[in-house]
Structures are given as C-alpha cells and as structure tokens.
C-alpha positions in Angstrom: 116.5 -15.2 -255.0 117.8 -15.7 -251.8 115.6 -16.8 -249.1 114.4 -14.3 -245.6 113.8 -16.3 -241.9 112.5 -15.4 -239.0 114.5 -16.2 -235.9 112.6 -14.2 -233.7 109.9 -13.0 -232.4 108.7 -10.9 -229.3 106.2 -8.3 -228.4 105.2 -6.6 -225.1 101.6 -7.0 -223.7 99.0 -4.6 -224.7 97.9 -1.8 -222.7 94.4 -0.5 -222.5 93.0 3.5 -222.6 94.7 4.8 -219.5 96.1 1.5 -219.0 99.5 -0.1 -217.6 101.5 1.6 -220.4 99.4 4.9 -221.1 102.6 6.7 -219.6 105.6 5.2 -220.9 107.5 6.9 -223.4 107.2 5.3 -227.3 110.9 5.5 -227.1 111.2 3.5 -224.0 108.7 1.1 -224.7 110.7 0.0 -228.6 113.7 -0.2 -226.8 112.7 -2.5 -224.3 111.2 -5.2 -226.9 114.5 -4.4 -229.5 117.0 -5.1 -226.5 115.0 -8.0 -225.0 114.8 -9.3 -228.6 118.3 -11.3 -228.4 118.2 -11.5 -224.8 118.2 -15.7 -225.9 119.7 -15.6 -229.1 123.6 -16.3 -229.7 123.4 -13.4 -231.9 125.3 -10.2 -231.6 122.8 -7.1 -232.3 126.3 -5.3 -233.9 125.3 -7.3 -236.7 122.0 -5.9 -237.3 122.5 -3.9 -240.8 118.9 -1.9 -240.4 116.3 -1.5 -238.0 112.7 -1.0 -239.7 110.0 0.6 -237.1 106.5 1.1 -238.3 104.8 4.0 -236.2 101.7 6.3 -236.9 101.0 9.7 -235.6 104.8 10.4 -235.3 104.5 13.5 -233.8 105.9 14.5 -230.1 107.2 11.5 -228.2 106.9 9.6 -231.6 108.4 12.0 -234.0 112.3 12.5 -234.9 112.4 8.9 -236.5 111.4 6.5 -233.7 112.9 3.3 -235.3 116.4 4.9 -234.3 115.5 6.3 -231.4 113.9 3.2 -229.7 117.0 1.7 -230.5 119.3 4.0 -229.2 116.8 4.3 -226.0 117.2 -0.1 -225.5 121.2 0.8 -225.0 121.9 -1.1 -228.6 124.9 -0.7 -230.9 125.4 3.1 -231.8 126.3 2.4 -235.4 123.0 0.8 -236.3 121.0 3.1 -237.9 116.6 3.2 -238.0 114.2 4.0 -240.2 110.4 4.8 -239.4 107.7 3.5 -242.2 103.9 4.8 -241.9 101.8 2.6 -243.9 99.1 3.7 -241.7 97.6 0.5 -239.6 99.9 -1.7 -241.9 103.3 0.1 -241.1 105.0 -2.6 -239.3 103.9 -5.3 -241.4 105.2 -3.6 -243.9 108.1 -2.9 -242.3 108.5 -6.8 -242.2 108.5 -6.7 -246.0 111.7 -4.3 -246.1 113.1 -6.0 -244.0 112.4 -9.4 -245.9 113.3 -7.3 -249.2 117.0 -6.7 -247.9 117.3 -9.8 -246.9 116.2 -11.8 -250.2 117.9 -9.3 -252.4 121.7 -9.5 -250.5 122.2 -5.9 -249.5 121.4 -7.2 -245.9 121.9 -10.5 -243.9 120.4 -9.0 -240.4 117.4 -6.6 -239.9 115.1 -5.8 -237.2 111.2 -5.2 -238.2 109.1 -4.2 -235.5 106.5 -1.3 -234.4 105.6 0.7 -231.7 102.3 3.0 -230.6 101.4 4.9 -227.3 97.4 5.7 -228.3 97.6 7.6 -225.0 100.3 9.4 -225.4 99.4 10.5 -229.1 95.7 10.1 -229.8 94.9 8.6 -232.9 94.8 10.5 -236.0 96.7 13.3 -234.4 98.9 14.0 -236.9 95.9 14.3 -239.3 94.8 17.3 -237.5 97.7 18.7 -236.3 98.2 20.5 -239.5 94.9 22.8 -238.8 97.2 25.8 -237.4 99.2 25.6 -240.7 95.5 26.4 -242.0 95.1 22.7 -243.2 91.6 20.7 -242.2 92.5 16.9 -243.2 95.6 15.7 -245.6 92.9 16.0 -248.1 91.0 18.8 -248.8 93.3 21.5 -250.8 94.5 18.8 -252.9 93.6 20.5 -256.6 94.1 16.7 -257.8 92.2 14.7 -254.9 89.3 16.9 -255.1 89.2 16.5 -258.8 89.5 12.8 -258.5 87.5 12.1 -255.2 85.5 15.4 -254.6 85.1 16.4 -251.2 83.4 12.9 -250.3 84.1 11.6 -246.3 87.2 10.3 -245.9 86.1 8.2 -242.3 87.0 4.8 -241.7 83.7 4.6 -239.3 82.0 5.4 -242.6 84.1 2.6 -244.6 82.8 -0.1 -241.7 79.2 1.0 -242.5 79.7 0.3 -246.4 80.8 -2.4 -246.0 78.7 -4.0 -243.9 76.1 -2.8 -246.0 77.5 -4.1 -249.1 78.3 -7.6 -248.3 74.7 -7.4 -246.4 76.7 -8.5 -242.4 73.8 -7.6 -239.6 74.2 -5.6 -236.4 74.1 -8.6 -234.9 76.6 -10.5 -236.9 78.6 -8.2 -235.8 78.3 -8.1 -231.8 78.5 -11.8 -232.7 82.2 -12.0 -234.2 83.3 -9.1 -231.5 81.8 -11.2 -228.4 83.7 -14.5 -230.1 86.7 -12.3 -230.3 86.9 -11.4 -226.4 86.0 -15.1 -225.6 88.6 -16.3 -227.7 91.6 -13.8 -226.7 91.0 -14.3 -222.8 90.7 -18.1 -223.5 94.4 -18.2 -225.0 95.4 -15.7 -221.9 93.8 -18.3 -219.4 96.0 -21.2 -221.4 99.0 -19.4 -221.5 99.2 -19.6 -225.2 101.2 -15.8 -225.4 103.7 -16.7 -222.7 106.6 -17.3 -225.3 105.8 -14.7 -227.0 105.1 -11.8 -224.5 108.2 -10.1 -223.0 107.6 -8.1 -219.2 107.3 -4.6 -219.1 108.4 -4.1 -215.6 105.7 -6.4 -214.2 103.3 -5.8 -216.9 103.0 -8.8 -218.5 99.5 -9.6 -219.6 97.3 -8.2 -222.5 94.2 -6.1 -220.5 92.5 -4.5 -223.2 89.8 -8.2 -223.7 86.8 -7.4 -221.6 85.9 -10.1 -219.1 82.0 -10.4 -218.8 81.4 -8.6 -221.8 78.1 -10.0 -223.9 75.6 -9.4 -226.8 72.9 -8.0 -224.6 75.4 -5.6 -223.2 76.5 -4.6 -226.9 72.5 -4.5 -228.2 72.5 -1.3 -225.5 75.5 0.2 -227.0 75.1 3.6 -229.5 76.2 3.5 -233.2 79.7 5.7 -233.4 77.4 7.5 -236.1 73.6 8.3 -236.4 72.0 6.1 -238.6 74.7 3.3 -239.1 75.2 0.2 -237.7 79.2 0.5 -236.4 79.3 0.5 -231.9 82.7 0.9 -230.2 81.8 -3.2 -229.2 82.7 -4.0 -233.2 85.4 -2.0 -233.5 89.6 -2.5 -232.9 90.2 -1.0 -229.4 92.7 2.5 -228.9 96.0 0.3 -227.2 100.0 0.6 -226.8 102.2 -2.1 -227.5 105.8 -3.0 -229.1 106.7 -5.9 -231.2 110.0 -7.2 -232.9 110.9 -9.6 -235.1 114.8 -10.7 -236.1 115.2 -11.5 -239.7 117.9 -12.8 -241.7 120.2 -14.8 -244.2 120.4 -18.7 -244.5 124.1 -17.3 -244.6 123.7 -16.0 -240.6 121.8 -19.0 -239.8 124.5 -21.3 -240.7 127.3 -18.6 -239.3 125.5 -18.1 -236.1 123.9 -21.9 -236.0 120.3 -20.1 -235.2 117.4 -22.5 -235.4 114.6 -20.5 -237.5 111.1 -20.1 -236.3 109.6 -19.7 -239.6 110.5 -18.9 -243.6 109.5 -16.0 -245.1 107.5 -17.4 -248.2 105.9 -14.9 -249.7 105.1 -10.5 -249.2 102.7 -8.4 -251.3 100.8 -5.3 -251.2 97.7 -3.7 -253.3 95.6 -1.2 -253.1 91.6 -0.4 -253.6 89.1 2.4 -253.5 90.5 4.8 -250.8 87.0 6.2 -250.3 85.8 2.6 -249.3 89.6 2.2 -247.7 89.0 -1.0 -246.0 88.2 -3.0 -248.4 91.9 -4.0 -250.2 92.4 -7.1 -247.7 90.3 -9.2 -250.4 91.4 -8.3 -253.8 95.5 -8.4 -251.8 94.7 -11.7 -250.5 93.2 -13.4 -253.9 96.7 -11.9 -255.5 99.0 -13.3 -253.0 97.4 -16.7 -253.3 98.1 -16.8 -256.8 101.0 -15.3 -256.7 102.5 -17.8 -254.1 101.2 -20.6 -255.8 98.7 -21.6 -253.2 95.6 -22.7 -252.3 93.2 -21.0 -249.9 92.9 -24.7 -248.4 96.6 -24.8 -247.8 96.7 -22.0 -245.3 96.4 -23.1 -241.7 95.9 -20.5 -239.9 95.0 -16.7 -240.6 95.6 -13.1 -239.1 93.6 -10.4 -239.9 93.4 -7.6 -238.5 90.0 -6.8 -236.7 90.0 -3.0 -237.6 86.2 -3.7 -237.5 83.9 -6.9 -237.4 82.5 -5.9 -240.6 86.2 -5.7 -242.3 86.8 -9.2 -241.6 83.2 -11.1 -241.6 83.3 -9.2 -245.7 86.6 -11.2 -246.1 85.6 -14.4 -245.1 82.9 -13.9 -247.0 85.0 -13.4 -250.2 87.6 -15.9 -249.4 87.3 -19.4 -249.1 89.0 -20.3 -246.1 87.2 -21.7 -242.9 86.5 -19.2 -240.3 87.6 -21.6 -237.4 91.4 -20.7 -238.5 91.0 -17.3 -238.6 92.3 -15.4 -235.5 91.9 -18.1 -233.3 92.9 -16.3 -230.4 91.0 -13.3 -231.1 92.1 -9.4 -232.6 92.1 -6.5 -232.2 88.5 -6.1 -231.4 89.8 -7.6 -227.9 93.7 -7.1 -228.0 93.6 -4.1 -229.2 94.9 -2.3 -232.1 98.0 -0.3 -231.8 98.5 1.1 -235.0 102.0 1.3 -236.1 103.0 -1.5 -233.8 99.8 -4.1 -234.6 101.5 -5.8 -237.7 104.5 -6.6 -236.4 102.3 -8.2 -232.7 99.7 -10.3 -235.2 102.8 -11.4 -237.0 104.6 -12.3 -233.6 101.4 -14.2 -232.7 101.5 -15.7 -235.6 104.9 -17.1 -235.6 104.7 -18.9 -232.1 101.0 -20.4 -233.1 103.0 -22.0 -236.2 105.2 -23.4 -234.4 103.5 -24.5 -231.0 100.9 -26.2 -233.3 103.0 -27.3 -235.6 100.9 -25.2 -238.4 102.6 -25.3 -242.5 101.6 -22.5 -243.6 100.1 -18.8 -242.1 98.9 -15.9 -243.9 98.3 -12.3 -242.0 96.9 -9.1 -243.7 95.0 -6.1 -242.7 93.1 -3.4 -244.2 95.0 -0.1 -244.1 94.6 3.9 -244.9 94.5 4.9 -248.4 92.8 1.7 -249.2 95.6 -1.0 -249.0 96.5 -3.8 -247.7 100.1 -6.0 -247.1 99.7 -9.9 -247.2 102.3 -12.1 -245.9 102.4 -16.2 -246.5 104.9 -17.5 -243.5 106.0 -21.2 -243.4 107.1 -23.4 -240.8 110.3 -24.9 -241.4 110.4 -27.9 -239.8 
C-alpha cells in the first residue's frame, strides 16, 4: 500500500462565546485557513484532487456543503471540488482518514483535510432540534428500530460524563483537578509561544482566548453541576469555540515531484464504535485496537491528544491505558482551548504535528470520543 504524508499543517486561533470570531461567517473563516495553507509551500493548490471539511450543525451559514464553499470563499481553484463529513466531534479527524484513504489507495496524490465551526453562529446541537417543526423531538425518538433496541433511555452526553465518572469511580475533585491543569498547561504553551507555527492570523486575531487566566479549584468547588444530582460543572467540561484547521496531504510521488519536505507520516487510521447510550466511552476499546493493529506499544507513543470533551472522558482513558499521563495533552484541550466541533480534530491534529516535530517526538497518537458512541484513532510518525 502506498504510503499518506503530511506536509502541512495550520489552524486559526480559537475564539471564545461572543469572542473575536463569534461573527465571522463559517465560509469565510475555512477559506482563510485553506488559502493561507500554501501560502509557504511550492505547491500549486490546482493540484488538490479533493477537499475533505468536517462540520457539525450544518445548517444556515454552515449548510449547502461547507467544504466547497470555504474553498470557493479562500478564492482557490474553481475546479476543485468539497465534500463535508459529520462524524459528530470526530468529523475532521475523520476527514483526515479520507483524505489518508485516497492517498494510500492511488485514486488521489493531493487532498485537503480540515474542519471548521462557528458555535456562535450555530449553537450546538442545532441541527438536532431543528427538525421539531417537521414534528420531530431528537434524531431519535420515532425510530421503530432505536426504540426497540435502546428504548426511550437519555440520549445526553452530560449524562454520559456522569457514567462515567461513576463507573471508573474519578471524584469531583479529580476532576476540577485535570480541568485546572488543563488551563495552566494551555496558557503556559501560549506564554512560550509553542502555537506560533502553527496559528495562522485572522485579521489580527491571532491568539487562542478561550483558557481562563486566574481560574482555580476553589473557584470550580462554587460552581453548579450542569445537572441535579451529578457531578459534571461547566469547569470540567470542553468549552462552546470557533476555529479552522487544515492539513495538506499527499503522495511520496508529489513529494519527490514538488521536492516538499514532510512534517510527518501517516502511520496508521482506525475507527470503532461502543455503547451509544454510554457514547463517550469508544476512545478506549479504539485505542487498544489501533495499538495492535499498528503493531505498537502503548510505551512507544510519545505524545497523546485526546480530546477533552469532559475531564471524566479522558481521566477513564488513562485509567484504561497504560500510557503516562505527563504525555498526554501537554499543552492542555479542550477544557481550555476549546472544542469546536467539526473543526477540533483537524486543530488537535495540527497541534500535534508541530509538537512532533519541534520536539523531535517518533511517534503521536490523537483520538476523541464522538456521537453515536465512536471514536477515530490516528498513529502519526515523524519522519526524520
């Protein structure tokens, strides 16, 4: 099988709720990262074959296939065409994979992966509801064979938090814990500069804003569960964002045409599924099965992304597999830089990449816990 690289990788900083980018059209906000994506590459983007956009909530400024339209909106090649995936929080992750998949199977040597998400613009879960005029509550209920299957049992990702948290027996205070460490960590690597290569200006927005400076565990004791009688507070959970992120992948054949130098290989992509009632949960069994799948050892991965939907999702991981905690999101998640749904994927991948390769890092592995109960898993490694 033919191999897939990463040549590269950018994303735009992450706006807040009613932050920097609450107003900026989806549209406009892809096609900034896509164009700026070869502004230093010797590359011609008339050669991209496919561009691969993960989005949730595609409805208004979001609908009509936003993949295309982001690229149309950056002032790229007509003749390129777009596709928008939903894989819920894992869409452009997994739009890496088909991106990855073209590549390594030869019916494409140049695609674009990336994501994009205005929170503000769209709130979350919009499109879930936006059905109720056509006379339709959730995507669930009405479903003959869901209810028969499932029953009419919450389908709540707050809910999901609390089981798990329950199950694998992770405190309140555990909790606030990892979430405090998360801030600290994310405005560490702002003060440090460690996203500079990887952040691309908005105008002259530039910074990530959503990590809260002078946040602490006494603050987060005061806070309200986000339901009565659980454990789950806003403090532990991914913060409502906007972002874009892109990543150029393609053929050892247009790395030795074009002479690009590539940041990373892609070594391995999977995807499983588990209980969609518990729905957060598939980020363990999907990790175990890519490690054996890719031949690896937990040991042998150097660093980790996953995606900080909620403290509980990840501190349940790392409780499950055996890799030390100190390499996992070093410079925090989403707890602190924010989770922009369609677009997070492709920005902890972006992260990823330029950690690799600043520190000089073999081998990283990223997955995240998405809707329906599944999760991607991707193994990168460094080239040089």
């Amino acid at each position: 099988m033919r191999e897939a690289f990463i040549v590269e990788a950018k994303r735009t900083a992450v706006g807040r709720k009613k932050g920097s980018l609450s107003n900026v059209h989806p549209a406009d906000l892809g096609g900034h990262i896509l164009s700026s994506l070869f502004d230093n590459l010797q590359f011609d983007p008339a050669l991209v074959d496919d561009v691969i956009f993960g989005c949730v909530d595609t409805v208004g400024p979001q609908a009509g296939d936003i993949a295309r339209t982001c690229w149309l909106a950056g002032g790229l090649p007509l003749h390129v065409p777009g596709t928008t995936v939903d894989r819920q929080c894992g869409s452009s992750q997994q739009a890496v994979h088909f991106a990855a998949q073209a590549v390594m199977s030869g019916t494409a040597e140049a695609v674009v992966a990336g994501g994009v998400q205005n929170m503000n613009l769209v709130p979350i879960s919009y499109a879930m509801i936006a059905g109720k005029e056509l006379g339709f509550d959730d995507p669930f209920r009405g479903s003959k064979g869901w209810m028969e299957r499932f029953g009419n049992v919450e389908v709540s990702q707050f809910n999901s938090a609390n089981m798990i948290a329950q199950k694998w027996d992770i405190t309140r205070e555990e909790m606030e814990k990892f979430a405090l460490g998360s801030h600290e960590k994310a405005l560490k690597s702002i003060s440090e500069g460690k996203f500079k290569h990887e952040i691309v200006a908005f105008n002259d927005f530039n910074t990530d804003e959503t990590p809260r400076q002078g946040t602490s565990l006494q603050k987060m004791a005061e806070l309200v569960p986000l339901i009565e009688g659980h454990t789950i507070t806003a403090a532990m959970a991914s913060q409502n964002a906007d972002a874009a992120a892109a990543l150029l992948i393609v053929s050892e054949k247009i790395l030795k045409e074009h002479n690009l130098k590539p940041l990373v290989k892609i070594k391995h992509i999977s995807v499983l599924a588990d209980d969609p009632i518990w729905m957060l949960t598939a980020p363990i069994p999907a990790t175990k099965t890519a490690l054996k799948k890719s031949g690896l050892n937990s040991s042998d991965i150097d660093v980790v992304e996953i995606n900080e939907a909620f403290a509980s999702v990840v501190l349940a991981w790392n409780k499950e597999i055996d890799i030390d905690p100190a390499k996992v999101n070093i410079h925090g998640g989403a707890i602190a830089l924010g989770h922009p749904l369609g677009a997070t994927g492709a920005r902890l991948m972006t992260t990823m990449v330029h950690t690799m390769k600043r520190d000089k890092l073999k081998y990283g592995l990223q997955t995240m816990c998405e809707g329906g109960g599944q999760a991607n898993v991707t193994i990168l490694e460094n080239c040089e």
